[in-house]
N, C-alpha and C positions, 0 to 999 in steps of 0.2 A: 544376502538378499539386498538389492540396489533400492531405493525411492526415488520419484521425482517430486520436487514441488515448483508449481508454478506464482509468479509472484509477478504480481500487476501492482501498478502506482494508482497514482490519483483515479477516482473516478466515483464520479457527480453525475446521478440520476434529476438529479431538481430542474427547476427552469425549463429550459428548452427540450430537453431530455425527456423531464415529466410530462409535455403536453404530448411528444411522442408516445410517451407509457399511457397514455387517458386514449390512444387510438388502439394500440398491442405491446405485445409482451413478448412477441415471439422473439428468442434469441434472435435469427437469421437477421432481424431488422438491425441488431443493434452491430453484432459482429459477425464478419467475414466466413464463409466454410472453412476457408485454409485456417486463419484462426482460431477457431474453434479447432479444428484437427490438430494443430498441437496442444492446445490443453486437454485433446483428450489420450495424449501422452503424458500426462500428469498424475501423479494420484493424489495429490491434492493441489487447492488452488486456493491461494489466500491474495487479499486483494486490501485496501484503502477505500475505504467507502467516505467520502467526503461532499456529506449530506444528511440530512436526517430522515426517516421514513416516516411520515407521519399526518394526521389533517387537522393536525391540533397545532397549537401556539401562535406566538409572535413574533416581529424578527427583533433578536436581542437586542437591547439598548445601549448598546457600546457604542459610547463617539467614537466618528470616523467610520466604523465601522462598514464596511461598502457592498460587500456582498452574502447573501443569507440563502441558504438552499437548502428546499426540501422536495422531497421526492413521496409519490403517491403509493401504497401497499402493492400495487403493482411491482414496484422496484425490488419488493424482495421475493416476490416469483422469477421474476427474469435473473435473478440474481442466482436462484437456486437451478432454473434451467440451464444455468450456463455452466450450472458445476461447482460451483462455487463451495469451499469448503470451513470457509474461517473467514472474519472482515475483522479490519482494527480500526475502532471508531475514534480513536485517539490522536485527534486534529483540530481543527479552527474553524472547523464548522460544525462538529457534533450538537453546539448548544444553541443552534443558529434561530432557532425555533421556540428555545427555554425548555423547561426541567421536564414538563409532560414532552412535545416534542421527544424527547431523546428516550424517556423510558417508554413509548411507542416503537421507534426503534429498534430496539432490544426483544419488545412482545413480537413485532413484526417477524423480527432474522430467526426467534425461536419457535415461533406459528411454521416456518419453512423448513424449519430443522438445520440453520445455519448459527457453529457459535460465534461469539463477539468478545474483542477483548478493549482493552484500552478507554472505558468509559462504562458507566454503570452508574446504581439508585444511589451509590456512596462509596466513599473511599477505596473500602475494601473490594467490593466488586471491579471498579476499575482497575485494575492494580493487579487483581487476580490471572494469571496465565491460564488459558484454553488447553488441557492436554489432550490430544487426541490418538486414537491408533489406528495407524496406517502400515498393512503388509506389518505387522507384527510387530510394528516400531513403537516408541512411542515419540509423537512430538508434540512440544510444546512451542505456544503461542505466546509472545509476551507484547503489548502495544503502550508506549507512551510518547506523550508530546510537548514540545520544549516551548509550544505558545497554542495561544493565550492563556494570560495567570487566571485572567476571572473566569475561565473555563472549569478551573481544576475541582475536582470533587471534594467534599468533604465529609466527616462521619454521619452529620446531618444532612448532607443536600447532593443531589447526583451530580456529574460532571464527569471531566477527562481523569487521566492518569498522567496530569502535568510535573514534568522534572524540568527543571533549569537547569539546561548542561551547559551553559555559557561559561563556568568556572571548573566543575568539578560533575561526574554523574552523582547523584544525589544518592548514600546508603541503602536507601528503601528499591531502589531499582538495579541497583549492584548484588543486594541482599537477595533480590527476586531470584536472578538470575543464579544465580551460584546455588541457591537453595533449593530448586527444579529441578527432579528429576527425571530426566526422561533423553532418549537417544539421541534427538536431535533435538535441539532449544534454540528458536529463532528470535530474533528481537526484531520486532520492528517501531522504528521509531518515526514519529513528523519532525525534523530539524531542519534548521535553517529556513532563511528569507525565500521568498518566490523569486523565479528567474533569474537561478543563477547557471552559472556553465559548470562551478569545479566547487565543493567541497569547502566550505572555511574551515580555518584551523581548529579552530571548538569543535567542529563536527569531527571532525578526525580522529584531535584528542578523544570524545567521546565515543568512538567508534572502539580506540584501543580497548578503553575499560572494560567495554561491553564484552569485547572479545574475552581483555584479562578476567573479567569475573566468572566466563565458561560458555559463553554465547554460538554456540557451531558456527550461525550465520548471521548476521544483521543487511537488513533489508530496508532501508530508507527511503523517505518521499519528503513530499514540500515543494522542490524551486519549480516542478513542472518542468523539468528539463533531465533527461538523462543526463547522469554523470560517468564519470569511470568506476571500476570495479578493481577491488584492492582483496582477493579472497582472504577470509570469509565475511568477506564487508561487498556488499551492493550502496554505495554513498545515496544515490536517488535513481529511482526506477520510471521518471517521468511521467505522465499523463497517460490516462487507458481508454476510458471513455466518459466525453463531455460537449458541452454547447462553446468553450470557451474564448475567445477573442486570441486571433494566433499574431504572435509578434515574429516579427519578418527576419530578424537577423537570430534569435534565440530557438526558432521555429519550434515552439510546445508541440505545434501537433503533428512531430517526428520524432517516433515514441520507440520503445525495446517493451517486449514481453520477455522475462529471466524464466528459464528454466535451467534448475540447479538439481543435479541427480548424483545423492552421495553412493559407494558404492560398499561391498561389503566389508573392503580392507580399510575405510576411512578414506579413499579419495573421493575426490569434488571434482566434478566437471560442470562448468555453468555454460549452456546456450544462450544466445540473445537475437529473436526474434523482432527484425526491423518492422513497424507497424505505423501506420499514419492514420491519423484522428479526421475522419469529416464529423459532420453535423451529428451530433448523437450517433455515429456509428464509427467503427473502424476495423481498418483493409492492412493486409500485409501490403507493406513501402513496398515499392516498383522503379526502375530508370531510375531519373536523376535522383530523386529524392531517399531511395535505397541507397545508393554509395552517399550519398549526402550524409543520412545516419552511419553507414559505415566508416566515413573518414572522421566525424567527431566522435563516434566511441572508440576506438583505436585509439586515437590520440587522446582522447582524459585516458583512458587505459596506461599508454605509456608515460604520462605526466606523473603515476601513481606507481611506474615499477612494474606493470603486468603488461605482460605480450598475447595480446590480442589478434583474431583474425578472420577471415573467413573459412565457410565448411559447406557447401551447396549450400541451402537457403537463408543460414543461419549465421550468426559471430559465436566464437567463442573465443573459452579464456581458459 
């Protein structure tokens, strides 16, 4: 018996996004029919929710600190209209909002019947993998993120599922992984800086680990920019749905939706869905900007050893 799961990057209901959600909720406003028609070749869909749900808090008091988003309960309806099957709150904005903030969140995606991993009321909840069954399988959900430290949770206080993988992945998320079990075991982690085009070497290194300690797939986000695809590693899955400020040569808002369908002998086939980001909403890529995303994923693809290409509407690998 085959699975597919679908796997989206960044995506930020707050701000601009939310005052859309305070009009509707209807998926169609936010994503495309054709869009939606592949995820509904998915049997599950796990996404990066980079924002908090909530109408409580304050924005954190971290100097420097520049941007804080939250999203109205709204967000996790549309979130579950859209299919949605699992979120990983385990990023640099989960605690954008402070402690309540985030454990609203949590009551939010559970009020919808969506689970949550990568942040939680304490340590252990964060940290904890989502297992779920799908088509007879079971998979597991693992979320952690390699910034912010004052995010990270503690026995006493809620927060992320923060690992520092700039030297080494840290025991407690090696440990995770290896000690899971279930048929497919995904990791998705937040690594590295914003806006980058390729992968640093820490990420990499830390990519192997994840694999070596038993990891099927690792699914990564952060720079807002697709990267290449090294199987069973997705390096970063770009931006899905946001308000956000596009920069002209890095262009965020030309994006890939992965779909990855293991089969029943253990092969992998991953699809990659060219998709571009307007205002709160987003279209499959068209003309220039379709080959546009086509020629840079190919190319991180080959930079990383895999031959990528096209398949009628789709890349693959």
């Amino acid at each position: 018996m085959s699975v597919t799961l679908a796997l989206a990057g960044d995506t930020m209901l707050g701000r601009g996004v939310a005052v859309l959600l305070a009009r509707s909720a209807d998926p169609a406003a936010y994503l495309s029919d054709e869009v939606r028609g592949h995820l509904a070749d998915a049997d599950l869909f796990v996404l990066n929710l980079e924002c908090c749900i909530s109408e409580r808090g304050s924005p954190w008091p971290a100097p420097g600190k520049p941007f804080h988003f939250r999203a109205p309960p709204q967000a996790a309806d549309l979130l579950a209209e859209l299919g949605v099957g699992c979120v990983t709150l385990a990023n640099n904005h989960a605690l954008d909002y402070g402690y309540d903030a985030l454990l609203d969140t949590r009551e939010q995606l559970d009020r919808v019947g969506i689970p949550a991993v990568g942040a939680g009321a304490d340590v252990a909840e964060a940290r904890r993998p989502a297992v779920l069954s799908v088509r007879g399988l079971r998979i597991a959900i693992i979320g952690a993120t390699d910034h912010p430290a004052d995010f990270a949770a503690r026995q006493d206080r809620p927060g992320v599922a923060y690992a520092d993988l700039t030297r080494r992945v840290p025991p407690w998320l090696t440990e995770t992984v290896a000690g899971t079990r279930a048929d497919i075991v995904l990791v998705t982690p937040h690594w590295g800086p914003n806006m980058t085009a390729r992968p640093l070497p820490y990420v990499r290194a830390a990519a192997e680990a994840l694999v070596a300690a038993g990891a099927t797939l690792v699914a990564g986000h952060s720079a807002h920019v697709a990267h290449g695809v090294a199987l069973p590693v997705l390096f970063d899955m770009g931006d899905f749905i946001d308000d956000y400020a596009v920069d002209p040569v890095l262009r965020n808002d030309l994006s890939l939706l992965f779909l990855v369908t293991f089969d029943d002998h253990g092969g992998v086939r991953l699809r990659a869905v060219p998709i571009k980001l307007e205002y709160g909403r987003t279209e499959l890529a068209r003309g220039s900007e379709r080959a546009w995303i086509c020629e840079r994923f190919i190319g991180a693809c080959a930079e990383l050893g895999t031959v990528a290409g096209g398949e009628g509407d789709v890349l693959t690998v």
